[in-house]
Each structure stands twice: as C-alpha cells, then as structure tokens.
N, C-alpha and C positions, 0 to 999 in steps of 0.2 A: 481277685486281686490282680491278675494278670490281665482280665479285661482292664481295668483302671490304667493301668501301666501304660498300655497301647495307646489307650484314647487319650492320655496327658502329652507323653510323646507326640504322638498327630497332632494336636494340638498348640502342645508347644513349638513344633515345627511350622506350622501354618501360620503361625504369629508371626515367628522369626523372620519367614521368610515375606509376610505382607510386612513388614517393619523395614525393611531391608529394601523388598521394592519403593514405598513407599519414602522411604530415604534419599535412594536413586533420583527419581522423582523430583522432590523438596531441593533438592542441594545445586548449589550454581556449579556443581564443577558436571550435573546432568548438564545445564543451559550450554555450557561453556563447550561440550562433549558432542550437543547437538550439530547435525550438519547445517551450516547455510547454505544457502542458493546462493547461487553468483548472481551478480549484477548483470540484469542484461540490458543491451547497448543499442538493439535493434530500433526502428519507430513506423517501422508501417503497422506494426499488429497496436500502437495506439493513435495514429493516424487513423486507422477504419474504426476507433471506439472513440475518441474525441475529435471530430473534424474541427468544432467550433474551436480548437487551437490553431487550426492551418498545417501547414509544413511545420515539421519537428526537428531537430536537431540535438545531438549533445545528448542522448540518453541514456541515465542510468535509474530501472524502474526493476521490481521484484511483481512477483506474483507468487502466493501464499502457495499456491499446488504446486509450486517448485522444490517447497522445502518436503519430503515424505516426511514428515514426523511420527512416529510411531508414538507421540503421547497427545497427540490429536484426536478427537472425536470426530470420524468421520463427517462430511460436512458437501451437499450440492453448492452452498457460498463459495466465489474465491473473490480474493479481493489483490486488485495490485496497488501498488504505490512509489512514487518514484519523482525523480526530476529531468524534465525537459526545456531546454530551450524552444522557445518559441519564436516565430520570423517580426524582427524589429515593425514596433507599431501598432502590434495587436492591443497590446493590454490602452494605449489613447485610444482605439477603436471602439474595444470595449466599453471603457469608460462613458463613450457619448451616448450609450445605451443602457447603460447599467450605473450602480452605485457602486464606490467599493470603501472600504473603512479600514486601518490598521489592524493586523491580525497578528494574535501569539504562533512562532516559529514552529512547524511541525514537533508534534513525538511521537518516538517507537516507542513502543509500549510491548508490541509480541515480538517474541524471540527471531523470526525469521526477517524480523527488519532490520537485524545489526547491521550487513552491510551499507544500509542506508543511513543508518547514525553515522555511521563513519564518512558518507561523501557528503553531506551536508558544507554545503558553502558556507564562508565565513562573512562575515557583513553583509546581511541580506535585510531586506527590509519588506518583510509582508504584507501583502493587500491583499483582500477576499470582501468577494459580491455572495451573498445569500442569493440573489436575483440568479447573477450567471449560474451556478452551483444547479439551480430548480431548473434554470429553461431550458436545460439538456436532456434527451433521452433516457441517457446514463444518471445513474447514484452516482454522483460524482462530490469531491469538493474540492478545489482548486486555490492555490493561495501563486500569487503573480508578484517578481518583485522587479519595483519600475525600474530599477536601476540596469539591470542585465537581461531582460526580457526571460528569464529564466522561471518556469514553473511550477511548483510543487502539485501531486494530482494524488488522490487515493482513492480508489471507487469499488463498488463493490457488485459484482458480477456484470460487470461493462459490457453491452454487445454493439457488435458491427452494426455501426449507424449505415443506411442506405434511405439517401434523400438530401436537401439543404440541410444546411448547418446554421445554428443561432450565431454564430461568431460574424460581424460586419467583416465584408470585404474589401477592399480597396477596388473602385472599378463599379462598384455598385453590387456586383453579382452575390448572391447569395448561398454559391452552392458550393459543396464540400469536397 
C-alpha cells in the first residue's frame, strides 16, 4: 500500500507540474512576458547581405537570434526582417528589369517580431517581383513601396554578398 501511495504522489506531481509548464507555455501573458529584441537601426550589416538595394537608410530590422527564447527549439536558421529605406529610384530601376504586381502588407506571425508590428508604416502600398526575390543570392523576399522608396525585406540565413549586385545602377555599373 505504501508502494502505491509514493508512485500516485509522483505521479500526481509530475502531472501537476507538466500542466503547469504547459500552461506557462499556452497562455499570452508567457508571449506578453517574453523578452523582445530591440529594433536595430544599423545598415551596413544589410548592405553586405542585400547589395541589389544599394545605400540604405532609415533602418529598423530584427534578427530572430536576438530574441534568446528559451521556448525555442534550437535552430542553425536565423532569419531577419525588417524596414529600410532605400536611395530614390531604385524600385524604376528595378522595375525596367523586373515585373512587380501588388502585394498583401507584411505579417508577424512569430513572437519576436512585435516590435515590428509596431513600426509598420501607415499608408503604404506594396509591390513585390517573384523575379527580383529569386535573382539574389540570398532567400530573400522584398516588398518595395513606390511611394517612399521604403522597403520591407525578411530572408532567411542571408550571407555577405562579395561580387556585382542584380540591382541596375544608375551610371551603368553593376557592382555593389
């Protein structure tokens, strides 16, 4: 009987307490509890991974291995995302080489992109090339809006381009 007793015990404790993690977990006041990363501002470290943008400006971009989340499954992926302005002219540039079509507005969807829900511009109007997207090195997908040269970008293990860039130049030059 006293065997019994122990192993319900343990048992029922083992429960409680996966109930409980588990809970932690499930509930928005974990999401809410979680740390984000800050926004960062910098653009040379996406100038050497997207050249075919040119000079960058105006940046506010995340990268996932910012946030440590301890409810993350380890992971060699990271993926950043973010908005930059880009130097007036590029996306006509583009354009004479590329197709682009109206496109639905970015979403965050994982937790460590709140502060990006939050700077999201107001009256933007998106355009995205399937084309441009593919003729880059990088996994990339870009969404460009004509109005303020400003660029939505999320890619997923981006590396340091070294060489031309697909992006037209003004001047004819092709390099990054």
């Amino acid at each position: 009987m006293r065997r019994r007793t122990v192993i319900g015990l343990g048992a029922g404790a083992g429960i409680g307490f996966g109930l409980l993690g588990l809970g932690r977990l499930l509930s928005p006041a974990a999401d809410a509890a979680s740390p984000k990363p800050p926004l960062r501002t910098e653009t040379a470290p996406l100038e050497r991974r997207f050249p075919q943008l040119g000079p960058l400006s105006d940046a506010k971009w995340l990268i996932d291995s910012d946030a440590d989340d301890a409810r993350s499954l380890p992971s060699p992926d990271h993926e950043l995302a973010g908005f930059v302005r880009a130097r007036p002219g590029l996306l006509a540039e583009l354009r004479a080489a590329f197709a682009f079509a109206p496109e639905q507005p970015p979403t965050f969807s994982s937790w460590w992109e709140g502060p990006l829900a939050e700077a999201v511009p107001k009256d933007v109007r998106w355009v995205r090339s399937e084309a441009f997207d593919a003729s880059g090195t990088n996994h990339g997908w870009f969404l460009f809006d004509p109005g303020s040269d400003l660029v939505f970008f999320r890619a997923v293990n981006p590396q340091v381009v070294v060489g031309p860039s697909v992006a037209p130049q003004s001047g004819g030059s092709a390099s990054g």
